[in-house]
C-alpha positions in Angstrom: 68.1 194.3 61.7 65.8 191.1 61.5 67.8 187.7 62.8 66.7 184.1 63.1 67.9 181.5 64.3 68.7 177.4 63.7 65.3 175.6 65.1 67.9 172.9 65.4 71.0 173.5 67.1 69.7 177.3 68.3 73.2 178.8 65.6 72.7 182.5 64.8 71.6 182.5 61.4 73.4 185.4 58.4 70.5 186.0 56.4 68.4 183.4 55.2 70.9 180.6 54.3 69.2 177.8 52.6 71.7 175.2 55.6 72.8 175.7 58.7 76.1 176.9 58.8 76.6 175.4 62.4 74.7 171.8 62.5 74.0 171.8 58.5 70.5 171.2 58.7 68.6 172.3 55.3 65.9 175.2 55.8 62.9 175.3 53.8 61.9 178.8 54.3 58.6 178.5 52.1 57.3 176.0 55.0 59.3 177.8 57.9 57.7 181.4 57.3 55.2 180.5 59.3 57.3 179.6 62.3 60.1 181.5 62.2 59.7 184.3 64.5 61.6 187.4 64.7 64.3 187.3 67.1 65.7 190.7 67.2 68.5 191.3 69.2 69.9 188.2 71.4 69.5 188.5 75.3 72.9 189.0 77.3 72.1 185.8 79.0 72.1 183.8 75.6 75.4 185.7 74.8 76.6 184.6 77.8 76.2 180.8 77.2 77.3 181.3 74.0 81.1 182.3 75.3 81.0 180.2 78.1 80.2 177.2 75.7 82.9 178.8 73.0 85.7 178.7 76.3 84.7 175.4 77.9 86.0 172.9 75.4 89.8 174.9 75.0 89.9 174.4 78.9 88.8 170.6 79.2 91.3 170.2 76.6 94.0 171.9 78.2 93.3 170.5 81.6 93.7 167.1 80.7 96.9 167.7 79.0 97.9 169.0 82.5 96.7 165.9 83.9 98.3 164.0 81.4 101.6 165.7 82.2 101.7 164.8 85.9 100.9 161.2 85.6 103.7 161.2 83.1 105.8 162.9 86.2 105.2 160.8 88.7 105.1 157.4 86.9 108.5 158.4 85.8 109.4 159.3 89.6 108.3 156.2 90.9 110.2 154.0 88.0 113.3 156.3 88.9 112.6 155.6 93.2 112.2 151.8 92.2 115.4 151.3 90.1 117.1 153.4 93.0 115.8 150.8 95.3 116.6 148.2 93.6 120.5 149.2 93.3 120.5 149.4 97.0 119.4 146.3 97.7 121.7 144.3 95.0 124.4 146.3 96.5 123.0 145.0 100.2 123.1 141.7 99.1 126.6 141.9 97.8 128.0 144.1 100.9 126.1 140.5 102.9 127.6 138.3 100.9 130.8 140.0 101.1 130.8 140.3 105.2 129.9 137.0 105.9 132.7 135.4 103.6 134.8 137.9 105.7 133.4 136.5 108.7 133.7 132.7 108.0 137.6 133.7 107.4 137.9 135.1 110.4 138.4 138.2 109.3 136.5 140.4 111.7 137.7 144.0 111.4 136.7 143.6 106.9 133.0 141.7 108.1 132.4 144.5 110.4 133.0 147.4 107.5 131.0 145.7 105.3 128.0 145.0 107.6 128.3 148.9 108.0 128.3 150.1 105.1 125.3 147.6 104.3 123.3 149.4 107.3 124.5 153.2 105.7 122.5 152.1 102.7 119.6 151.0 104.4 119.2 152.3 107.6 116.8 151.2 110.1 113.9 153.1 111.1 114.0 155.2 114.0 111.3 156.4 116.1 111.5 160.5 116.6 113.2 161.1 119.5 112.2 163.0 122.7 113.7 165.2 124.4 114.7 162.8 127.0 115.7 160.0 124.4 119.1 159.2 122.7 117.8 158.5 119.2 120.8 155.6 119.0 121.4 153.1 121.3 124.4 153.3 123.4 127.4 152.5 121.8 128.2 149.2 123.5 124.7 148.3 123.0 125.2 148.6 119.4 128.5 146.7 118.9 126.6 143.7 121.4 123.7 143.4 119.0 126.3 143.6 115.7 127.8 140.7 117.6 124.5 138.7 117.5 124.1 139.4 114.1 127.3 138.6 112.9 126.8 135.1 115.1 123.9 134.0 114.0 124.4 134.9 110.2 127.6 132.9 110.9 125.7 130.2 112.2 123.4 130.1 109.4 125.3 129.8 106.9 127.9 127.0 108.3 124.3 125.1 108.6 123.6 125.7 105.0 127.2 124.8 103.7 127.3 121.6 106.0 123.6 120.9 104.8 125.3 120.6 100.9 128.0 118.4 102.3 125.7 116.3 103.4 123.4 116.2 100.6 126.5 115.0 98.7 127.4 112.3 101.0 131.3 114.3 101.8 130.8 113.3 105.2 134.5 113.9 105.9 133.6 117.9 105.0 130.2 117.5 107.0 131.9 116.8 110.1 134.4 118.9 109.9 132.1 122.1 109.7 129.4 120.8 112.3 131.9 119.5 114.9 133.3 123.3 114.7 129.2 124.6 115.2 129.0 121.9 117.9 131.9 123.3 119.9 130.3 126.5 120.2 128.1 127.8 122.8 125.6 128.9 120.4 122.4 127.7 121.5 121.0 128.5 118.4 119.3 125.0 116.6 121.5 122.6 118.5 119.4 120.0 118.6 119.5 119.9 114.4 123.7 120.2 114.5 123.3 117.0 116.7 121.6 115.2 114.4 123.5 116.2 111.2 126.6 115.4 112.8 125.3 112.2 113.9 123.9 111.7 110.2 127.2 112.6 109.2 129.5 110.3 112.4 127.9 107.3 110.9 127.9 107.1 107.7 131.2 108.3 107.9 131.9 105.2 110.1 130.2 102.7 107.7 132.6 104.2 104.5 135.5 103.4 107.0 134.2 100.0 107.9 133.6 99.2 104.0 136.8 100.3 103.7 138.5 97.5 106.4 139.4 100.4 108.5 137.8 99.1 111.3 139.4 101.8 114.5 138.3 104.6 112.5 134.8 102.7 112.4 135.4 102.2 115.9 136.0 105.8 116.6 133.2 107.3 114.7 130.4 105.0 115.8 131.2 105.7 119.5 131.3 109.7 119.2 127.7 109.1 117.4 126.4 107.3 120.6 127.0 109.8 122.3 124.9 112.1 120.2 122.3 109.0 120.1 122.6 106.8 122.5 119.2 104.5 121.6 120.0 104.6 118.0 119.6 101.5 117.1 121.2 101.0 113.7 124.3 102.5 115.3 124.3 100.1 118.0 124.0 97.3 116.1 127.4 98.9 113.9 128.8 99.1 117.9 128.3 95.7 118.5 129.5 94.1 115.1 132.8 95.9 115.4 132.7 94.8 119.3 132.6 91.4 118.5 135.4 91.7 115.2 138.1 93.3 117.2 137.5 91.1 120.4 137.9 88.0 117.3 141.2 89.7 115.9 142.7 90.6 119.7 142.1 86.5 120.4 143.0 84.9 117.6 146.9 83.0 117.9 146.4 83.5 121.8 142.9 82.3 122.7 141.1 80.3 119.8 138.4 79.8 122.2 137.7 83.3 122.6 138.2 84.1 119.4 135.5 81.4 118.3 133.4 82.4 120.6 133.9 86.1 119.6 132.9 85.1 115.4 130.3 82.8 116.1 128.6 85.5 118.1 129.6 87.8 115.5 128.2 85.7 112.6 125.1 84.7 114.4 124.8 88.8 115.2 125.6 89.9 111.3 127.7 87.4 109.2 128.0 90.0 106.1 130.7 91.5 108.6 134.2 91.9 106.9 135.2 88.7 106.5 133.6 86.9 109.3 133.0 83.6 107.8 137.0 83.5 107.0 138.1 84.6 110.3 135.6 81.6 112.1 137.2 79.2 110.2 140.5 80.4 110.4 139.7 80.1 114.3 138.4 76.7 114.1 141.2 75.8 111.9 143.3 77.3 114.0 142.1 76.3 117.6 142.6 72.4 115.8 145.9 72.7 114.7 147.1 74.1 118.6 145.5 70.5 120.0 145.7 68.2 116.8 149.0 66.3 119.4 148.0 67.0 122.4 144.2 66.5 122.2 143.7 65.0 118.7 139.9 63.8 119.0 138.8 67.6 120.0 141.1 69.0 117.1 138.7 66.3 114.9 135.2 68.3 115.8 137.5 72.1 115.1 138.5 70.4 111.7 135.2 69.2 110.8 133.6 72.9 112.2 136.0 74.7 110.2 135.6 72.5 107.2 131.6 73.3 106.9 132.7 76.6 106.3 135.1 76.5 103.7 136.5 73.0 101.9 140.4 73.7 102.3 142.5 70.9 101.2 145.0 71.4 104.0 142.3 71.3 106.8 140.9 67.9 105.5 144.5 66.5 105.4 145.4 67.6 108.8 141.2 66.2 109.8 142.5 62.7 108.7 146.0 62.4 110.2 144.0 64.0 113.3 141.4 61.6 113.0 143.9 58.8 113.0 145.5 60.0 115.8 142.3 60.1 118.1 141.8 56.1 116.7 144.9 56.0 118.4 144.6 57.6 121.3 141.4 55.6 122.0 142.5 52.5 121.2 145.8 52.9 124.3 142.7 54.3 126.5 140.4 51.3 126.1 143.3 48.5 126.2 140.7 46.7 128.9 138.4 45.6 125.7 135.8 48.2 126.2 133.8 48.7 122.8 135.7 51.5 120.9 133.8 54.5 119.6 134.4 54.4 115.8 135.1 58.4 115.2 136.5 57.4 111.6 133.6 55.4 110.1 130.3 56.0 108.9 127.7 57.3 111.2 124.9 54.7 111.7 121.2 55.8 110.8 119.0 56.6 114.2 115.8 54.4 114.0 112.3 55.0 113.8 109.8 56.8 111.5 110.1 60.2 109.6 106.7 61.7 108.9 107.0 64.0 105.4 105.4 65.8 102.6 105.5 65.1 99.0 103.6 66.1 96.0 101.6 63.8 93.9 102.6 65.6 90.2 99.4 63.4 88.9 96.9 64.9 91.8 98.5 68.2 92.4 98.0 68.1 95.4 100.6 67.2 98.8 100.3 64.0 100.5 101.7 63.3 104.1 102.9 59.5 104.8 106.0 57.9 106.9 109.2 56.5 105.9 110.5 53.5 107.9 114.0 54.4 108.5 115.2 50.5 109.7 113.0 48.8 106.4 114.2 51.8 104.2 111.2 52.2 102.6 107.6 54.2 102.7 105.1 53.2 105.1 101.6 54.2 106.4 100.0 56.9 104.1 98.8 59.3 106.7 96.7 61.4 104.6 95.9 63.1 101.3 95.6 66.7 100.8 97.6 67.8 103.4 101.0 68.9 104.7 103.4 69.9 107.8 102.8 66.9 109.8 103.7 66.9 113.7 103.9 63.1 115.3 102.5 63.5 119.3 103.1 61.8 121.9 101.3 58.4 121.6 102.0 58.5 117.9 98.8 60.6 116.5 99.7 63.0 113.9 98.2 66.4 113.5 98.4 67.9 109.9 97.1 71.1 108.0 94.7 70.0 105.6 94.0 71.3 102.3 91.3 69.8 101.3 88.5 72.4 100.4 85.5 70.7 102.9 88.2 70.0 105.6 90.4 73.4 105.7 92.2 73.6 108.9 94.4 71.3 111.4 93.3 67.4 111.6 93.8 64.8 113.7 94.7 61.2 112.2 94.7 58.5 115.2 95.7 55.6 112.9 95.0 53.9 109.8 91.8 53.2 108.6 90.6 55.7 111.0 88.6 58.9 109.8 90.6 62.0 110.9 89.3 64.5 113.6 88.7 68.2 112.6 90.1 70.0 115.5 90.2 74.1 113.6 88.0 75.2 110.5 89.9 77.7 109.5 91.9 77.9 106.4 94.6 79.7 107.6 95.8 77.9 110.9 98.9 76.2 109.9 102.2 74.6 111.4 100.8 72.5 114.1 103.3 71.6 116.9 101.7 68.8 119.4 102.9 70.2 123.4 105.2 68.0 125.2 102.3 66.6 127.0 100.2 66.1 124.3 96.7 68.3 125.5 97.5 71.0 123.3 98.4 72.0 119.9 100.3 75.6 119.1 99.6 76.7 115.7 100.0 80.0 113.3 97.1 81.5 111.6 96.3 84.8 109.5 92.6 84.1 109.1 91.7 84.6 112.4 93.7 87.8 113.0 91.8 91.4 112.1 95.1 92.8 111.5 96.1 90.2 109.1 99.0 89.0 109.8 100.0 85.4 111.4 99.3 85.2 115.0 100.7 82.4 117.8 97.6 80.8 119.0 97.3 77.4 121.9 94.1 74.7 121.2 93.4 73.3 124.5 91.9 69.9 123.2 89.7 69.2 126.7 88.2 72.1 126.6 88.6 73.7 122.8 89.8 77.0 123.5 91.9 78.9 121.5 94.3 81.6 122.8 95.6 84.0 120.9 99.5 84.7 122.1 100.3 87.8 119.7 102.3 88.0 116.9 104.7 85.2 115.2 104.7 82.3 113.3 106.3 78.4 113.3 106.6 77.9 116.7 107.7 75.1 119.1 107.2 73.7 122.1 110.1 73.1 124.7 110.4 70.3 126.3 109.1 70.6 129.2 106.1 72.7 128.2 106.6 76.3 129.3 108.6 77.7 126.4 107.4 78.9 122.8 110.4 79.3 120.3 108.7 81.3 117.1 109.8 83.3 114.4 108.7 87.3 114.7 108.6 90.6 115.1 108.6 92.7 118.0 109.1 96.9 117.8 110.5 96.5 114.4 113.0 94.1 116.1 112.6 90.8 114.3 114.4 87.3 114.3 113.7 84.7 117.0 111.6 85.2 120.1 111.0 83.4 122.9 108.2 83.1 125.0 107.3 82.4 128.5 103.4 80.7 129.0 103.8 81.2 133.0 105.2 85.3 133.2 104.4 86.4 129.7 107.5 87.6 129.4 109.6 87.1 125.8 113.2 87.8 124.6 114.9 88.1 121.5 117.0 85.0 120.5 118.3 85.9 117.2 118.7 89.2 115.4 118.4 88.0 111.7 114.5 88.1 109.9 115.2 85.3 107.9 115.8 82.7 111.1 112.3 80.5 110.8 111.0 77.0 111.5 112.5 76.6 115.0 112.7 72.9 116.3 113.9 72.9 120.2 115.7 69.8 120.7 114.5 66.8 123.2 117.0 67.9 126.1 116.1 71.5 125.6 120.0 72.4 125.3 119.6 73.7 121.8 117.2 74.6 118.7 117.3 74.0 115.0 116.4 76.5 112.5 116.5 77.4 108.7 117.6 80.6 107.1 118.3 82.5 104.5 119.7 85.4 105.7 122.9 84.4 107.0 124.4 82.6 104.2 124.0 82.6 100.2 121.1 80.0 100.4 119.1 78.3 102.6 120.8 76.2 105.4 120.9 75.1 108.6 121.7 76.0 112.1 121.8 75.2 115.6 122.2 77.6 118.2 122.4 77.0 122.3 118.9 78.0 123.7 120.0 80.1 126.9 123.7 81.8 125.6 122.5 82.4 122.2 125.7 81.0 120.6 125.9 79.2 117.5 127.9 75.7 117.5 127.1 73.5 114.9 126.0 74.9 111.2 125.2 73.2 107.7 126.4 75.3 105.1 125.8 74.2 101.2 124.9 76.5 98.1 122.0 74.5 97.5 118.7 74.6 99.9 118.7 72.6 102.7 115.6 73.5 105.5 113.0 72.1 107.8 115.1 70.7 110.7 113.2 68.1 112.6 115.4 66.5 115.6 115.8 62.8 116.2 113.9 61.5 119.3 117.7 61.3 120.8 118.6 64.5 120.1 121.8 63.6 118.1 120.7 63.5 114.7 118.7 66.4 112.8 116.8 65.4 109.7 116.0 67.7 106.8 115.3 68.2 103.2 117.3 69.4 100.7 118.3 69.4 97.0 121.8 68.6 97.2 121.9 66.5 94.8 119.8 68.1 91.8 116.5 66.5 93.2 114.3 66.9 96.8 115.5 64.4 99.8 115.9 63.7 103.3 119.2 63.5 105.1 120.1 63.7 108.5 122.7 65.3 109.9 124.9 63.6 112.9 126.3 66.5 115.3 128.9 63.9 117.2 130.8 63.9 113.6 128.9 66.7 111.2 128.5 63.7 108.8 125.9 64.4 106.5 123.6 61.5 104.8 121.3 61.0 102.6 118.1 59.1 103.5 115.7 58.6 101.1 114.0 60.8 98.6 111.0 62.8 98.3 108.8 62.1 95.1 107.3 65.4 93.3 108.6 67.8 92.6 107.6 70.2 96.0 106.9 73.5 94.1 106.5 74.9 98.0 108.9 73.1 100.0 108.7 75.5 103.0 105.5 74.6 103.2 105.9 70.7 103.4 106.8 69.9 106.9 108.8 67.4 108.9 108.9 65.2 112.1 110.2 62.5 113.5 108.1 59.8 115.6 109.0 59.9 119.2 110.1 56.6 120.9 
């Protein structure tokens, strides 16, 4: 029997169809007699591809549903072997949790189950044994290295729990937890349990000093030196509570001490407790105990005590005490030797004040002299300038302002032009030396580092040396000295310097201490500040013991100290009275006049300057 076949897809035709019944390709048999051949029978091998291709697409079919299947398996293994996991280690965590709350109890025997069971769970991998290896350690091995565990998770989590007190400032609960840690031989992160219970010792000790308990302070402040002995805020707490309970343990026994003890004290810090109350309770007090027996002295406690606190008792007691020293001199000068008058008014020193004002119409500042015996201005010194320093023979030196002449100038006398001595805009606060050959002054314009420098003029040769850092010095008097405001290794307040050995110590403690003024016999320097009281004021402390004596204490501003060639009287301006003047200050009665005033209106009076004419 005749058979054909598809020229298309090769299908076994039936017949003569007019479509293939396999692909569906159309067959025109009118144009295909031609090429359609007679096929006979088909070869085995063509029978053979045929099944082969029949079988082959049932098996890729039921292959990749086999695949199919054991992806599905494992996926759903692994999900199964992760969930497991997962369990375990919540349950770890939990058994963790659990043994170490055990532990911090104290309760060993529950801490140890529950470490156990946590290891049953997940057990550490161990290496196959040999034949001539245990595969666990020994059993006293294992209980040494549970030990360690137990410690140091112990450890760590004290750390972390003293950490939170900390962080919430429950020092109390801080201290207790890291004292505990400290008292243990752990060797694990002491250094860091220092510190937090140091952190911890002194704040601690500053809520107990806030709180007036000042032995608790006490006790605190010293077990946190010993953690830190250089600290130096602590120190500073060591030596403020020092000098309080040395105040307290004198007063009623030894007023001296006890003055002694608060001045230093105030001087050191006077936001201490009440440190201003306790001086003049002292001074109060120290006057009362001689007001009979010594009456003049109890007139200087009175008048000490008085210029820190206005208390109408104290001023009663400074008159009837003041009327006994009258008395008392009176009987020891019955020979008709001239009688101090204590009582009266202070007479006015003599001589010229050179000063600063500023001409409202010019705005600018003008430097002139006031004639202290005619009570009226004098010789205008010069225009467009400021800070004015009278030397030796009576030349002034002032920083000039004026935008040709920037720098310091020398003015020899009237009528005469003034000498450019620096031409640089910054050098400021000229102070003439003792001898007159040189001029220290502050600059920041001739500093790369910019800030204000010390530097010396040496007016035979003009050379400038620069002495460091500081500002508004002075000149002792006898020449080898530099008072100046600064900072040294974050320590500021201030300094003193030593021209011959180069050597310089801290005077004061407080940053706000400036314009130093060393007085003629070199006993004592004046200075301004405003970081010892509520406003700017006055104070004179001993040059070599650092003490405090004599301070003037108002709400309103009173600054740039300038001593009188006799070294009893301190000028300075002020606004005590609702407008800018000079008064001076006696220190044999703490009398405070005014002079005269300034004109303007001084919109920088720190940077106005004062000094008195030598004799």
């Amino acid at each position: 029997m005749a058979s054909y076949s598809c020229s298309i897809c090769g299908a076994r035709l039936k017949g003569a169809p007019n479509r293939c019944h396999v692909c569906g390709s159309e067959i025109d048999w009118d144009k295909a007699i031609g090429r359609v051949s007679y096929t006979g029978r088909i070869r085995r091998g063509q029978r053979r591809r045929r099944r082969w291709r029949a079988r082959l697409i049932p098996a890729i079919l039921l292959f990749t549903l086999l695949a199919l299947l054991v992806f599905v398996g494992q996926w759903g293994l692994r999900q199964s072997m992760e969930q497991r996991q997962t369990t375990i280690d919540e349950t770890i965590v939990q058994r963790l949790r659990f043994g170490i709350k055990d532990l911090m109890e104290g309760d060993i025997t529950s801490a140890r189950g529950e470490f156990s069971r946590m290891t049953m769970l997940e057990p550490p991998s161990i290496p196959d044994p040999t034949p001539f290896e245990s595969p666990l350690p020994e059993r006293e091995e294992t209980a040494e290295l549970d030990n360690a565990a137990l410690r140091a998770a112990a450890i760590e989590k004290a750390l972390m729990a003293a950490q939170m007190e900390l962080d919430a400032n429950n020092w109390s609960a801080a201290m207790a937890q890291l004292r505990a840690l400290s008292q243990e031989d752990t060797g694990v992160q002491a250094g860091l349990v220092d510190q937090m219970l140091f952190t911890a010792l002194y704040n601690q000790a500053l809520t107990l000093e806030a709180a007036a308990d000042i032995a608790g302070a006490e006790q605190l402040v010293e077990e946190a030196l010993h953690l830190r002995p250089g600290n130096v805020n602590a120190t500073r707490l060591k030596q403020s509570i020092d000098l309080y309970v040395s105040g307290k343990a004198h007063m009623e026994g030894d007023w001296a001490a006890a003055i002694n003890a608060f001045t230093d004290l105030f001087a050191h810090d006077p936001d201490f407790q009440d440190t201003p109350e306790q001086l003049f309770l002292a001074y109060a007090g120290y006057g009362d105990s001689v007001r009979y027996s010594d009456p003049c002295l109890a007139v200087e406690r009175y008048q000490l005590a008085l210029q820190l606190h206005q208390h109408p008792q104290v001023q009663a007691k400074l008159a009837d005490a003041r009327l006994r020293c009258e008395d008392t001199l009176i009987v020891e000068n019955s020979n008709d030797l001239p009688v101090p008058q204590t009582g009266g008014p202070t007479p006015f020193p003599q001589g010229r004040i050179a000063y600063t004002y500023f001409e409202d119409t010019r705005t600018h500042h003008t430097t002139r002299f006031w004639d202290i015996a005619a009570g009226m201005p004098s010789v205008e010194i010069a225009q467009e300038s400021l800070q004015p320093d009278v030397g030796p023979e009576g030349h002034v030196i002032v920083r000039s302002t004026n935008a040709e002449n920037y720098g310091i100038t020398l003015h020899e006398g009237p009528g005469l032009a003034p000498v450019r001595l620096t031409d640089q805009a910054g050098d400021s606060l000229p102070r003439w030396s003792p001898e007159g050959k040189r001029i220290l002054f502050s600059s920041i314009s001739r500093t790369t580092d910019r800030k204000s420098h010390l530097f010396i003029l040496d007016l035979s040769t003009g050379l400038v040396v620069d002495l460091g850092e500081g500002q508004g010095g002075d000149w002792s008097p006898e020449g080898r000295r530099i008072v100046y405001q600064g900072c040294h290794s974050e320590a500021c307040g201030l300094w003193i310097y030593d021209l011959e050995n180069r050597q310089r110590w801290q005077l004061t403690t407080t940053a706000g201490d400036s314009v130093p003024c060393w007085s003629p016999d070199g006993r004592y320097i004046a200075f301004m500040s405003n970081g010892r009281s509520p406003s700017w004021d006055i104070f004179v402390i001993h040059a070599e013991t650092g003490t405090i004596p004599f301070f003037a204490l108002e709400s309103t501003v009173d600054g740039l100290p300038a001593w009188s060639p006799d070294g009893e009287t301190i000028a300075f301006l002020s606004n005590r009275e609702n407008d800018w003047a000079i008064y001076v200050w006696s220190l044999e009665d703490l009398s405070v006049s005014r002079l005269f005033p300034v004109e303007g209106l001084l919109p920088a009076w720190q940077e106005a300057g004062l000094a008195w004419e030598p004799r």
